[in-house]
C-alpha positions in Angstrom: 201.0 144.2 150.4 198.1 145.3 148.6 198.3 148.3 146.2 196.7 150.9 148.6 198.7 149.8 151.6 201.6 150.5 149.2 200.2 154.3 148.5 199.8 154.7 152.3 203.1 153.2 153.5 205.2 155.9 150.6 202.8 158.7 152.5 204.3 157.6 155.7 208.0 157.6 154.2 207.4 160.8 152.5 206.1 162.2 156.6 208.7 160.4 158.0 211.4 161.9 155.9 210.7 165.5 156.5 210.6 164.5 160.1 214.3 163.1 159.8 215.7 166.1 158.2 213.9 168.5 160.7 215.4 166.4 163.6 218.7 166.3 162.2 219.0 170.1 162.2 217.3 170.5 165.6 218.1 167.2 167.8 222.0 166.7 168.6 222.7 162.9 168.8 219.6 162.3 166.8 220.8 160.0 163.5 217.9 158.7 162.0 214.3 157.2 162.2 212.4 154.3 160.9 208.8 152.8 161.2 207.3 149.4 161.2 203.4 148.3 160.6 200.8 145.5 160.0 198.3 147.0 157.6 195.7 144.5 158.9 195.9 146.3 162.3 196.5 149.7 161.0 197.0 152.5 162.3 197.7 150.4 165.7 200.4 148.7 164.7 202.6 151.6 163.0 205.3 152.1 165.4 207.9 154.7 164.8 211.7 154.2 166.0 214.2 157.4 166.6 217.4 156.4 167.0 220.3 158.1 168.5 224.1 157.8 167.9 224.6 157.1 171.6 222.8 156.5 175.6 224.0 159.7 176.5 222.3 161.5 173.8 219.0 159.4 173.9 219.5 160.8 177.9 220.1 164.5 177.4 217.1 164.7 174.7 214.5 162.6 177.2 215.5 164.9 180.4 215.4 167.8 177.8 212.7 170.7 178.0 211.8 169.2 174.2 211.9 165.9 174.9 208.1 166.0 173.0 209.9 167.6 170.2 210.1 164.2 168.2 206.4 162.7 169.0 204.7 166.1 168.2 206.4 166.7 165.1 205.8 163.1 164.2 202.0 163.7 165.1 201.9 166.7 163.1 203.2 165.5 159.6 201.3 162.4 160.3 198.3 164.4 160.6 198.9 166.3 157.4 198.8 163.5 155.2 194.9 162.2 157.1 196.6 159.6 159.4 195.8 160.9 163.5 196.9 158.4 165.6 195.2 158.3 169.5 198.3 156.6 170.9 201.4 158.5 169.4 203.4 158.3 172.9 203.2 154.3 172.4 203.5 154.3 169.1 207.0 156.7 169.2 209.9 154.4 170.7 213.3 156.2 171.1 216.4 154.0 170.8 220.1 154.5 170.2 223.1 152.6 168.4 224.6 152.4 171.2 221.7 149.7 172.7 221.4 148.4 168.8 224.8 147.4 169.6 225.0 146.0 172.8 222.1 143.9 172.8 221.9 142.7 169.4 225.3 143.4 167.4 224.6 145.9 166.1 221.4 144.3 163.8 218.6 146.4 163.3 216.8 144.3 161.3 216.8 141.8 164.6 216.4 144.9 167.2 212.9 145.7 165.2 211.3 142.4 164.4 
């Protein structure tokens, strides 16, 4: 990883992180979030995973009248740190511990790659 992708990716972490705490406070079911991307294909490849504790609460928040609660905050803090990406409802995946463990034991680390 070169030394700017480095600067860019702790930008996205430091985004990323005050989207986690907001959806913490707002979301219920919502646990956490991560993000993966190839910096030769960026900002394409950045893909950002919310996870939920459970199906039913992935469920409720998708039939929700927020369910764009996530994506737009995501796009928001994003935005304020220069990165606007055109395809944030492909780039935001919503998942759940629940399917983590059903389909891959529980490995998110498998789940992502």
């Amino acid at each position: 990883m070169r030394k700017s992708d480095k600067k860019l990716d702790n930008q996205i972490i430091k985004a990323l992180t005050e989207v986690c705490h907001h959806a913490l406070e707002d979301i219920d079911g919502f646990q956490w979030l991560t993000h993966t991307v190839n910096f030769d294909n960026f900002p394409q490849s950045l893909k950002v995973v919310c996870v939920f504790d459970s199906n039913s609460s992935l469920t409720d928040y998708e039939k929700s009248e927020t369910n764009h609660y996530l994506t737009t905050l995501i796009a928001s803090k994003l935005t304020s740190i220069g990165l606007a990406l055109n395809n944030i409802n492909n780039q935001v995946e919503l998942d759940s511990e629940e399917n983590c463990r059903l389909y891959h034991a529980g490995n998110w680390h498998k789940r992502l790659s």
